[in-house]
N, CA, C and O atoms as a GROMACS GRO file, in nm:
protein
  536
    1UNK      N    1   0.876   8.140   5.576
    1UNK     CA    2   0.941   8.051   5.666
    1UNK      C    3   1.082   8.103   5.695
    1UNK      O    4   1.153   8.140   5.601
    2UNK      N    5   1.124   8.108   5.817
    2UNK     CA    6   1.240   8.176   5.860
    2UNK      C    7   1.367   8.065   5.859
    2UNK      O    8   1.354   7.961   5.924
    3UNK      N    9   1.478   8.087   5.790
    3UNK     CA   10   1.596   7.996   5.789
    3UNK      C   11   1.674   7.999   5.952
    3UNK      O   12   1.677   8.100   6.023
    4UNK      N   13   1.728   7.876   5.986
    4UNK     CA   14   1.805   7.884   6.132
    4UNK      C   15   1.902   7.913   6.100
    4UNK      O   16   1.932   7.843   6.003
    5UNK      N   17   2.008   8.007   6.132
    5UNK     CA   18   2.134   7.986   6.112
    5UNK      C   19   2.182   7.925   6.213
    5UNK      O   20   2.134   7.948   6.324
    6UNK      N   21   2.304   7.819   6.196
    6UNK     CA   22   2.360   7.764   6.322
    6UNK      C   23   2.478   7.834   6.348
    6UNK      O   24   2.554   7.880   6.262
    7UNK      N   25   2.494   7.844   6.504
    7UNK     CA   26   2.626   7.946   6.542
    7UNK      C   27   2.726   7.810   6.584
    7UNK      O   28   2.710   7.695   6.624
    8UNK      N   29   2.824   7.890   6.555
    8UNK     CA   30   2.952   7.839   6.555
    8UNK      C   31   2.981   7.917   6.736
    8UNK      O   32   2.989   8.031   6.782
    9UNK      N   33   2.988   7.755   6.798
    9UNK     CA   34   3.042   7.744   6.927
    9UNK      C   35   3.106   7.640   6.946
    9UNK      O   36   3.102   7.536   6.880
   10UNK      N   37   3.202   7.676   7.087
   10UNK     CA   38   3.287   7.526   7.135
   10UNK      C   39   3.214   7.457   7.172
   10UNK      O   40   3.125   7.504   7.243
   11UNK      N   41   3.214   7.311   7.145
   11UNK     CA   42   3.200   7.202   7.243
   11UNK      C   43   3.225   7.218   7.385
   11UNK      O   44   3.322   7.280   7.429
   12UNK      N   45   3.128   7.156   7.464
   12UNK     CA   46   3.160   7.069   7.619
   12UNK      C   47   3.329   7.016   7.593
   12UNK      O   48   3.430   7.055   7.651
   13UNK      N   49   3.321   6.953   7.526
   13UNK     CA   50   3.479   6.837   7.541
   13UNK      C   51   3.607   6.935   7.510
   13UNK      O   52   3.721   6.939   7.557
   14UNK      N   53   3.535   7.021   7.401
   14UNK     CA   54   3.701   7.120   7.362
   14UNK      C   55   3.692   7.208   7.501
   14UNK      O   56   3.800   7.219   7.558
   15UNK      N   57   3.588   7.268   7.561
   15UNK     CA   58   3.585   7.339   7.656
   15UNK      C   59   3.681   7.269   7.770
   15UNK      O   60   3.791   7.316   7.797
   16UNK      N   61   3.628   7.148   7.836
   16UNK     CA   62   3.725   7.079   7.891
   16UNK      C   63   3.847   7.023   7.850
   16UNK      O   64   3.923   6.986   7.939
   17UNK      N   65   3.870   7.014   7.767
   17UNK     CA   66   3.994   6.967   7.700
   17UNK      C   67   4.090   7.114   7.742
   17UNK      O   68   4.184   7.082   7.814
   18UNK      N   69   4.086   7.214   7.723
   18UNK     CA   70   4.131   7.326   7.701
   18UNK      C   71   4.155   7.351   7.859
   18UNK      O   72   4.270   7.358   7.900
   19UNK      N   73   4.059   7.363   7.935
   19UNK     CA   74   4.084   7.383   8.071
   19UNK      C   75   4.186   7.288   8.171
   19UNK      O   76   4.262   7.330   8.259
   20UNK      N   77   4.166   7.171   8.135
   20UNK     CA   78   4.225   7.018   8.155
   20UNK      C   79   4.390   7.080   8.125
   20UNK      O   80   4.479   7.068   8.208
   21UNK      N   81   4.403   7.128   8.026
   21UNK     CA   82   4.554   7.157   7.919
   21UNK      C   83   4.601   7.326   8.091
   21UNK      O   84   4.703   7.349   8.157
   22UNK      N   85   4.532   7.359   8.089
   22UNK     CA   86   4.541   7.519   8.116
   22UNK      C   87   4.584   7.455   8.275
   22UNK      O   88   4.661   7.525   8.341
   23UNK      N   89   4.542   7.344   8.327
   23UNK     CA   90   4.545   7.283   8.474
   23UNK      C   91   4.688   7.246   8.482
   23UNK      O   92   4.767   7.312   8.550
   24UNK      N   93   4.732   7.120   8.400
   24UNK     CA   94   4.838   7.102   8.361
   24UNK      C   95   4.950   7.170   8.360
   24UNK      O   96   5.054   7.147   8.420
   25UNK      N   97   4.919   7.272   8.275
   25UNK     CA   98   5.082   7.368   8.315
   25UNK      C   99   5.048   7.481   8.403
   25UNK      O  100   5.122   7.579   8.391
   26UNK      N  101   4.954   7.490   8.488
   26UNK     CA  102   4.964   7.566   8.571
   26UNK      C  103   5.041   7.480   8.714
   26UNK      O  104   5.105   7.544   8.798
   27UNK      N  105   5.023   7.338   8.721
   27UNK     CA  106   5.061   7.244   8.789
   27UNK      C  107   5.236   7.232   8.811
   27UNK      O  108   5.306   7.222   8.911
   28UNK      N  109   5.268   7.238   8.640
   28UNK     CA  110   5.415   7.256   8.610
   28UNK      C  111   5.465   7.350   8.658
   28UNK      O  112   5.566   7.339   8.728
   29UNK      N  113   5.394   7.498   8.625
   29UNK     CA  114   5.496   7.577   8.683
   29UNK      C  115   5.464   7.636   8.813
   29UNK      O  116   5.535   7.733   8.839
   30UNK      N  117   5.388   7.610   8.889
   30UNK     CA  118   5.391   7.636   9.001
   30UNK      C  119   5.491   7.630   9.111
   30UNK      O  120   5.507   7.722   9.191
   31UNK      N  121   5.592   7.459   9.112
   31UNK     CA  122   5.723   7.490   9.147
   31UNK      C  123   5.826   7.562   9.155
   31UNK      O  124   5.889   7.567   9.260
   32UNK      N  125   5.868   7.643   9.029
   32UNK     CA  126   5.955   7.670   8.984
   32UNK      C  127   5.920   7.783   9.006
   32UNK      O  128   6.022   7.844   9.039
   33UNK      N  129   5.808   7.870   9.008
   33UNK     CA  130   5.756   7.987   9.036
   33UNK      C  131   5.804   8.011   9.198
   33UNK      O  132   5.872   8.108   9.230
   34UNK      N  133   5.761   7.916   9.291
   34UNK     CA  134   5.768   7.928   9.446
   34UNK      C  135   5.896   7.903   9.453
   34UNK      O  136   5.933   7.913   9.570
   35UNK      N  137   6.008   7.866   9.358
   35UNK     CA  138   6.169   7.864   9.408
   35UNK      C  139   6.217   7.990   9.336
   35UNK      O  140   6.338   8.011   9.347
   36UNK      N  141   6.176   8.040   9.293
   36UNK     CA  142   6.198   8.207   9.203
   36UNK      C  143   6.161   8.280   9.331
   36UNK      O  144   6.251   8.329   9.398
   37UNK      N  145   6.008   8.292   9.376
   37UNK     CA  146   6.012   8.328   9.486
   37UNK      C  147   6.068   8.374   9.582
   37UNK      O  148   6.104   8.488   9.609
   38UNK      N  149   6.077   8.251   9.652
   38UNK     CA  150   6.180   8.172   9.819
   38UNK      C  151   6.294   8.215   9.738
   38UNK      O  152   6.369   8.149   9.810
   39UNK      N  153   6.358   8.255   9.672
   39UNK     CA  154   6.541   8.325   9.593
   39UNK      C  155   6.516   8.455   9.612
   39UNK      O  156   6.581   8.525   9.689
   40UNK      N  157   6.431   8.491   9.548
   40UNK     CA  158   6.406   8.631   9.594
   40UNK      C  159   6.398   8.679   9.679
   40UNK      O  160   6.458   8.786   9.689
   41UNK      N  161   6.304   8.621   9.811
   41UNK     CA  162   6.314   8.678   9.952
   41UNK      C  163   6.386   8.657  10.021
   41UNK      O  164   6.393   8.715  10.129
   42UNK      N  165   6.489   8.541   9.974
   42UNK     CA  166   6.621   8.524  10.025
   42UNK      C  167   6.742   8.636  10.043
   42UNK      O  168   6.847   8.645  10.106
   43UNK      N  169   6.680   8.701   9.966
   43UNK     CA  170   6.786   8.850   9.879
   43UNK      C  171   6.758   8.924  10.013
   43UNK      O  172   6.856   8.991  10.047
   44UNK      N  173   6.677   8.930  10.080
   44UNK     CA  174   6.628   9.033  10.212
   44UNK      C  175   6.781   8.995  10.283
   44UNK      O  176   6.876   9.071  10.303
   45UNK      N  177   6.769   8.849  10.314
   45UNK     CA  178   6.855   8.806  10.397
   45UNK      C  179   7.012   8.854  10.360
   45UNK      O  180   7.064   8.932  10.439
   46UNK      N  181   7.094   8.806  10.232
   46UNK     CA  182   7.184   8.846  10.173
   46UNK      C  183   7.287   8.993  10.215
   46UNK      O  184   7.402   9.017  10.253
   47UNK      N  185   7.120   9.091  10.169
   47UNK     CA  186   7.147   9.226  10.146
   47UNK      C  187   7.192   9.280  10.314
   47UNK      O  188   7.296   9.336  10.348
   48UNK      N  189   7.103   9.250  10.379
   48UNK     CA  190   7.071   9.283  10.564
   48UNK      C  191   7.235   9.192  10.660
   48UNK      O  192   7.294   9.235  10.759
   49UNK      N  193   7.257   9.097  10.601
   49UNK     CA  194   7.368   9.061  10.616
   49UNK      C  195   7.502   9.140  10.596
   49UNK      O  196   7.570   9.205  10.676
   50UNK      N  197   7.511   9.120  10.496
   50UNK     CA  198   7.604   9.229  10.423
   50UNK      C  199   7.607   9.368  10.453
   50UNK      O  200   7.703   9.433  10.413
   51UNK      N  201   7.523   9.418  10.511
   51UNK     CA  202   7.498   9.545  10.560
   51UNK      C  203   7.569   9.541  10.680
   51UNK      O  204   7.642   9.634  10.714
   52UNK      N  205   7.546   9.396  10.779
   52UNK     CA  206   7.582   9.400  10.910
   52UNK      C  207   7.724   9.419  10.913
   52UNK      O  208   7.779   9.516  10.966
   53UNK      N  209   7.795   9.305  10.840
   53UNK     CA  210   7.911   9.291  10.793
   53UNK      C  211   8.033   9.426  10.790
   53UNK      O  212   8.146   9.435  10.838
   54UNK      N  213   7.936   9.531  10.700
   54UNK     CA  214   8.005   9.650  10.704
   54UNK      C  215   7.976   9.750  10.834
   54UNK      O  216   8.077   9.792  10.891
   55UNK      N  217   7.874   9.785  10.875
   55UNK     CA  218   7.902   9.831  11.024
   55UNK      C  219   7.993   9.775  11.097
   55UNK      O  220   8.078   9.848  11.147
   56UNK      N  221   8.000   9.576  11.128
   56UNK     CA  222   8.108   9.549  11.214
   56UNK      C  223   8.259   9.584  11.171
   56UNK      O  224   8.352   9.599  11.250
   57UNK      N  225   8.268   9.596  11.008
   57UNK     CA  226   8.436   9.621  10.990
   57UNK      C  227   8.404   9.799  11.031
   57UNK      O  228   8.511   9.857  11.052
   58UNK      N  229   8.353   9.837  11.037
   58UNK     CA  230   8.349  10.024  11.081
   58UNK      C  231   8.379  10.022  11.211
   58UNK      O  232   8.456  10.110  11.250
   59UNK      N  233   8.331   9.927  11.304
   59UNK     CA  234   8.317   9.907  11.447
   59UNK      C  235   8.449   9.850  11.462
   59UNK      O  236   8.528   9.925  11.520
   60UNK      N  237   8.486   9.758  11.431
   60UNK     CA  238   8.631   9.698  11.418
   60UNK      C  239   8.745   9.786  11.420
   60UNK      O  240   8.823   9.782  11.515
   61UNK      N  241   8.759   9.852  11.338
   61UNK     CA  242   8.822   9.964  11.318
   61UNK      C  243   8.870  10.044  11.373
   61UNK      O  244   8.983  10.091  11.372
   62UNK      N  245   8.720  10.077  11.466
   62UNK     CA  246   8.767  10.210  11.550
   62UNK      C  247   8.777  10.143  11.712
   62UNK      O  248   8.837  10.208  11.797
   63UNK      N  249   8.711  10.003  11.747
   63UNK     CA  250   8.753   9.972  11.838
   63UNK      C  251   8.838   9.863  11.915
   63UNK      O  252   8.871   9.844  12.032
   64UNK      N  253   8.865   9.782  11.758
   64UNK     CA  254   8.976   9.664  11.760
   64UNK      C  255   8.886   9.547  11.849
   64UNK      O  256   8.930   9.508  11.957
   65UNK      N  257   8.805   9.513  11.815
   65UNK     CA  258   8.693   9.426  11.870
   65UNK      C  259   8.575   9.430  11.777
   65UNK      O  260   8.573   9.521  11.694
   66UNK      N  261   8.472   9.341  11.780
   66UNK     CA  262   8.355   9.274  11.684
   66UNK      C  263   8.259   9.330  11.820
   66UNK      O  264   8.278   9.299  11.938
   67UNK      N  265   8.145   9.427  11.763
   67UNK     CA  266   8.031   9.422  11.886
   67UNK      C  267   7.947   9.329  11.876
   67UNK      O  268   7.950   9.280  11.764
   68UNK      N  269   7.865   9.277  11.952
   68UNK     CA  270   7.772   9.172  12.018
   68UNK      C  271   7.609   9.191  12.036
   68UNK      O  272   7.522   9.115  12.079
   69UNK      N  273   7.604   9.386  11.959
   69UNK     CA  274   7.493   9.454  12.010
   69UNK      C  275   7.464   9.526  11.894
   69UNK      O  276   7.547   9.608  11.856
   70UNK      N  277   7.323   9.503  11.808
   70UNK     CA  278   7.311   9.569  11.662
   70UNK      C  279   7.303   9.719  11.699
   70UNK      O  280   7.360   9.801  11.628
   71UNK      N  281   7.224   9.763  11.824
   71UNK     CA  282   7.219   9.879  11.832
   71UNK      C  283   7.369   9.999  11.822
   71UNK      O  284   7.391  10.104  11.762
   72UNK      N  285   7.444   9.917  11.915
   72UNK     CA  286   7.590   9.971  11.918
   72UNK      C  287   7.656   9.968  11.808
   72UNK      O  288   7.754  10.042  11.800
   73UNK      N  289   7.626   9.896  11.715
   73UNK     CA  290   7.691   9.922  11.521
   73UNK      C  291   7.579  10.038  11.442
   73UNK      O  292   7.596  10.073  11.325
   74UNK      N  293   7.488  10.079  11.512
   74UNK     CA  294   7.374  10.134  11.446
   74UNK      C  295   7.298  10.075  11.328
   74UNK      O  296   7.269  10.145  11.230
   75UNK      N  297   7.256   9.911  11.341
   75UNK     CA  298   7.209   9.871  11.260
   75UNK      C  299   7.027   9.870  11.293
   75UNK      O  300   6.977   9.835  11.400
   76UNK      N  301   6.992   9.893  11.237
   76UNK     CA  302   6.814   9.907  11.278
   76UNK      C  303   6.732   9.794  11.228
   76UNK      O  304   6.698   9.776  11.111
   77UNK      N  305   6.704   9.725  11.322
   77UNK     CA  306   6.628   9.570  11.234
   77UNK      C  307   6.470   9.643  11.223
   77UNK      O  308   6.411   9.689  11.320
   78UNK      N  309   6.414   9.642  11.074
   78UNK     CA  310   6.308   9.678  11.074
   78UNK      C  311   6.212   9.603  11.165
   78UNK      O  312   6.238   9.537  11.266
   79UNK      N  313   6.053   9.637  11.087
   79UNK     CA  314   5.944   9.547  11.194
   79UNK      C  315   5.913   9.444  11.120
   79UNK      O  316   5.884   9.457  11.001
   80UNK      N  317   5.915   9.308  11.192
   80UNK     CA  318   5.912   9.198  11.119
   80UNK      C  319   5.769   9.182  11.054
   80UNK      O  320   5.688   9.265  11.096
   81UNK      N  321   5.718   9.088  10.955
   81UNK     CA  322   5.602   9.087  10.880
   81UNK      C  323   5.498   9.013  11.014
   81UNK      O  324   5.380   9.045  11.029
   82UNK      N  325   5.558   8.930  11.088
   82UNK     CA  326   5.466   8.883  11.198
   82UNK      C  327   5.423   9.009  11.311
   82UNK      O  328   5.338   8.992  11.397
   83UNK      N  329   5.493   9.125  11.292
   83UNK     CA  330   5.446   9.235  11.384
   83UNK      C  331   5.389   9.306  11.293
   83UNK      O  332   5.370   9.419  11.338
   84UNK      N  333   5.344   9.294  11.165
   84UNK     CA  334   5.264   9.401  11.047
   84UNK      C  335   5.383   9.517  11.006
   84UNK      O  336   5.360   9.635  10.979
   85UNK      N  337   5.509   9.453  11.008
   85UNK     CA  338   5.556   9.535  10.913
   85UNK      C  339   5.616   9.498  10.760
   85UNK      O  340   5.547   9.503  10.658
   86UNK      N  341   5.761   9.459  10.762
   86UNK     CA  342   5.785   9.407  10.621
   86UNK      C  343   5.911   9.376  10.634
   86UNK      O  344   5.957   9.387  10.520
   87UNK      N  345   6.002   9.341  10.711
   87UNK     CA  346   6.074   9.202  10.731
   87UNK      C  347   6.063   9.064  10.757
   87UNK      O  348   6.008   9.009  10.852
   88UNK      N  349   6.148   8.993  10.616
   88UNK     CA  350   6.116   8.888  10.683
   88UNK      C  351   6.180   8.783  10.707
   88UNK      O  352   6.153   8.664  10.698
   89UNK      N  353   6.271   8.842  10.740
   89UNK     CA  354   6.401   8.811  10.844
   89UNK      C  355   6.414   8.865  10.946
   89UNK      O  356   6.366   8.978  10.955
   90UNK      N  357   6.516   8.780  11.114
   90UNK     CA  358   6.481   8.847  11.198
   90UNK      C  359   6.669   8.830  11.244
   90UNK      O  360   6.725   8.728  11.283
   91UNK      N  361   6.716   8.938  11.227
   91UNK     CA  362   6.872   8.952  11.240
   91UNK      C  363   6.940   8.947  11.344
   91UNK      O  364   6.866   8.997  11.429
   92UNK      N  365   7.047   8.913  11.400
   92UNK     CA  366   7.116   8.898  11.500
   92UNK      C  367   7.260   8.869  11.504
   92UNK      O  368   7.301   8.808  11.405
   93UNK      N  369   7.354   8.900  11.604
   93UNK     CA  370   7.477   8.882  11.598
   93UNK      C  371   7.477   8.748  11.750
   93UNK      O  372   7.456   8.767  11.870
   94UNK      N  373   7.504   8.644  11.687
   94UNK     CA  374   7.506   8.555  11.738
   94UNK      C  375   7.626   8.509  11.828
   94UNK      O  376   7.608   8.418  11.909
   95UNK      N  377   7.768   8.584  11.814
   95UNK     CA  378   7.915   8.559  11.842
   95UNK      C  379   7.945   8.686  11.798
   95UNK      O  380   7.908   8.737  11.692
   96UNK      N  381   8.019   8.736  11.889
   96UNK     CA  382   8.127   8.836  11.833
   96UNK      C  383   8.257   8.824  11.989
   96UNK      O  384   8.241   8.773  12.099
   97UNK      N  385   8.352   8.881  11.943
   97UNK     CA  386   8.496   8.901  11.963
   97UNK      C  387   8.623   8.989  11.941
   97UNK      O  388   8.624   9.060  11.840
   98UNK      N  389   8.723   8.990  12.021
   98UNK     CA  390   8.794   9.048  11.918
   98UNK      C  391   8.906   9.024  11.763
   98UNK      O  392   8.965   9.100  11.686
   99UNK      N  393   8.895   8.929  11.771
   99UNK     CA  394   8.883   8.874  11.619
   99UNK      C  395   8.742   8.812  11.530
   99UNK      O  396   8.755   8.841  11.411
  100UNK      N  397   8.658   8.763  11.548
  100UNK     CA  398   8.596   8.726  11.474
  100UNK      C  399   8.409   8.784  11.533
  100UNK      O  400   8.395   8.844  11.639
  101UNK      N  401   8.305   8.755  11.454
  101UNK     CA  402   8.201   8.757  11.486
  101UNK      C  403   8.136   8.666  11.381
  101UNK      O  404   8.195   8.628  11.280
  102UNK      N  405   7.992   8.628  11.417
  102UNK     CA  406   7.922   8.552  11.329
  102UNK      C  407   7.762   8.626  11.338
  102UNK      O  408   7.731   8.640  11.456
  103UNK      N  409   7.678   8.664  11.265
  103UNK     CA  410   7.548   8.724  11.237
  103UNK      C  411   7.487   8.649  11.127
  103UNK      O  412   7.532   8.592  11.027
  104UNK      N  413   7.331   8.673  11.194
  104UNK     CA  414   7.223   8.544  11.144
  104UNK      C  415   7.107   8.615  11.135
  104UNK      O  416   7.068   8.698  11.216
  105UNK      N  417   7.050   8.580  11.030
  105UNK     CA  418   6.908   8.610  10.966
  105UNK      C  419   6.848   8.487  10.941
  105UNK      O  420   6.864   8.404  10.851
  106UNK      N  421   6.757   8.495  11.065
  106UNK     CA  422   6.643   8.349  11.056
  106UNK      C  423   6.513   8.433  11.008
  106UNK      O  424   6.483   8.546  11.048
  107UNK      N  425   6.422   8.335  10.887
  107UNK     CA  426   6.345   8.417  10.830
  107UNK      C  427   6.207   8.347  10.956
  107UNK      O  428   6.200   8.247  11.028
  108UNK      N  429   6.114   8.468  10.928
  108UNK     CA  430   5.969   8.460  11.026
  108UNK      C  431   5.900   8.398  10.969
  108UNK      O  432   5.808   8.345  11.031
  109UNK      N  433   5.912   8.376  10.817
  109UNK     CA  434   5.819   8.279  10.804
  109UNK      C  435   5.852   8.135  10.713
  109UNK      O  436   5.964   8.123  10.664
  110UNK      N  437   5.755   8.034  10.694
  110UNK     CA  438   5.785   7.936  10.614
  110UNK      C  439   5.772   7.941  10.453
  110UNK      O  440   5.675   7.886  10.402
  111UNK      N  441   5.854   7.997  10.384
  111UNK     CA  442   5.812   8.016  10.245
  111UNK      C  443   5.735   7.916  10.159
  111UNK      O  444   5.674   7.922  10.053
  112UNK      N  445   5.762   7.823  10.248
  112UNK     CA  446   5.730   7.732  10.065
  112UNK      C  447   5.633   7.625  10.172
  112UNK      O  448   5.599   7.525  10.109
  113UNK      N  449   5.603   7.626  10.259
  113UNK     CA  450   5.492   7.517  10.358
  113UNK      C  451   5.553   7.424  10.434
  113UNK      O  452   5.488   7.360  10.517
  114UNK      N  453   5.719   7.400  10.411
  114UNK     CA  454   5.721   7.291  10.472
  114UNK      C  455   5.777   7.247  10.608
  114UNK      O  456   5.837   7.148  10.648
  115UNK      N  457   5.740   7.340  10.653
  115UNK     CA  458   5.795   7.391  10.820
  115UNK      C  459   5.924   7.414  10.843
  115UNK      O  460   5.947   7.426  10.964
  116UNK      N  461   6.025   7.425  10.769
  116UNK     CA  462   6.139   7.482  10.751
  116UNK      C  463   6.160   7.589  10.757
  116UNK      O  464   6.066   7.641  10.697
  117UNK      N  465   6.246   7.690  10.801
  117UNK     CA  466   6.298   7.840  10.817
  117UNK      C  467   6.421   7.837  10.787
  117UNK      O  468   6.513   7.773  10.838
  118UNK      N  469   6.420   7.920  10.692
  118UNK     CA  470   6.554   7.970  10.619
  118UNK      C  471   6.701   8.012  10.698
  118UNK      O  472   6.662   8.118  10.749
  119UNK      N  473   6.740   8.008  10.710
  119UNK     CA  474   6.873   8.060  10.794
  119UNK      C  475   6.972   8.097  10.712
  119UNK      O  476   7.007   8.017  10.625
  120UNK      N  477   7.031   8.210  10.720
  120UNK     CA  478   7.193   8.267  10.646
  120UNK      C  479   7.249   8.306  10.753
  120UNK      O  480   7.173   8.353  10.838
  121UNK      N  481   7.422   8.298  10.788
  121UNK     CA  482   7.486   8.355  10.852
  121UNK      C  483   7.547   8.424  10.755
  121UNK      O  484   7.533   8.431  10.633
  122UNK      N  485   7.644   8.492  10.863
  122UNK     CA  486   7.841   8.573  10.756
  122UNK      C  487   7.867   8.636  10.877
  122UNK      O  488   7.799   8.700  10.958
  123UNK      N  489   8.025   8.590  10.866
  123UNK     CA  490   8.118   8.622  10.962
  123UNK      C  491   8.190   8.744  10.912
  123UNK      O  492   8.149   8.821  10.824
  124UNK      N  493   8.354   8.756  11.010
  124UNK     CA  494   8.420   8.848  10.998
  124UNK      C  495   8.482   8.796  10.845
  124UNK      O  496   8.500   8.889  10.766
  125UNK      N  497   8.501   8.724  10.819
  125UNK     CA  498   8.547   8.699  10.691
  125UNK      C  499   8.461   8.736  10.564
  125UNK      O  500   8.504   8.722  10.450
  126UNK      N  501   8.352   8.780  10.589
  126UNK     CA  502   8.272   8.805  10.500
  126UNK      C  503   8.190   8.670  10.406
  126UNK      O  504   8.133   8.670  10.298
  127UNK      N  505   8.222   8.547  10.520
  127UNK     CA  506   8.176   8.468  10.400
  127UNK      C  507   7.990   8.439  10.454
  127UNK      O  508   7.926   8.435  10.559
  128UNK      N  509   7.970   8.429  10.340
  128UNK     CA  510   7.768   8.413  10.353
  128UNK      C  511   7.733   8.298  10.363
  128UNK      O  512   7.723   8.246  10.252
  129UNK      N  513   7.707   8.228  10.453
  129UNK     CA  514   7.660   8.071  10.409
  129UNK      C  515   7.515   8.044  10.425
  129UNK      O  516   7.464   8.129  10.499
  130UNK      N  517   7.410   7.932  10.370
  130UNK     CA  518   7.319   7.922  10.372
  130UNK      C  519   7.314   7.787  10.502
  130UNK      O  520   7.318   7.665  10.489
  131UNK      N  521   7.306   7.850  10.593
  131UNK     CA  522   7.313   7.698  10.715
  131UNK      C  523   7.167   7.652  10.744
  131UNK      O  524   7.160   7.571  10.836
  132UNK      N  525   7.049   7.686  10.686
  132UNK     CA  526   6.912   7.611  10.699
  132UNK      C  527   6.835   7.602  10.580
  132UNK      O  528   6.741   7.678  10.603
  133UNK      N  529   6.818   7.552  10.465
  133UNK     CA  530   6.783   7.570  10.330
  133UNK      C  531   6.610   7.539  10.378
  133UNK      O  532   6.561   7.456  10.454
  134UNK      N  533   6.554   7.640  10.299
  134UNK     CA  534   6.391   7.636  10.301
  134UNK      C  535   6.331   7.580  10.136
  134UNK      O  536   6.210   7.570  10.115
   0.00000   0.00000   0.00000
């Protein structure tokens, strides 16, 4: 007569119990993950700003006026992610003068779902502001 051995397995309930637990904090951190995110791709904006910033004080410089035209600072706006490339921000000098200018990076897309688009300016002063929070 042959003995059964019984195998050692999980339960139905620990199985769900466990998955139930695994739902839970995937729930938790899902927020905090998509604002780590949306900070990060914010950095596109920041960096591309700040870039502009220094062409216009180069431009400034040599012509005692703020240009109005990215091409004429030699700034190159890549291809945005809605044309299949990998910006995703879409840059512009919104005001310029011969004292001051203002430049804006509106992002192409909605990071986080909620029909909002990100916006950063920075002027001749160099200051960065966040004027559309996503």
């Amino acid at each position: 007569m042959r003995k059964h051995k019984k195998l050692k397995a999980y339960s139905m309930l620990q199985i769900m119990g466990a998955i139930l637990i695994a739902g839970i904090l995937t729930a938790l951190a899902v927020p905090s993950i998509m604002k780590a995110v949306t900070k990060a791709k914010q950095g596109e904006a920041k960096t591309q700003l700040e870039h502009i910033y220094s062409l216009e004080r180069l431009y400034f410089l040599e012509f005692s006026k703020y240009s109005g035209d990215l091409e004429e600072i030699d700034f190159d706006q890549q291809t945005l992610v809605t044309e299949g490339g990998g910006a995703r921000y879409k840059i512009e000098i919104v005001e310029a003068g011969t004292t001051t200018f203002t430049a804006r990076a509106t992002a192409v897309q909605d990071f986080d779902g909620d029909g909002v688009f990100n916006v950063w300016e920075i002027n001749q002063d160099r200051k960065l502001t966040e004027t559309i929070k996503d």
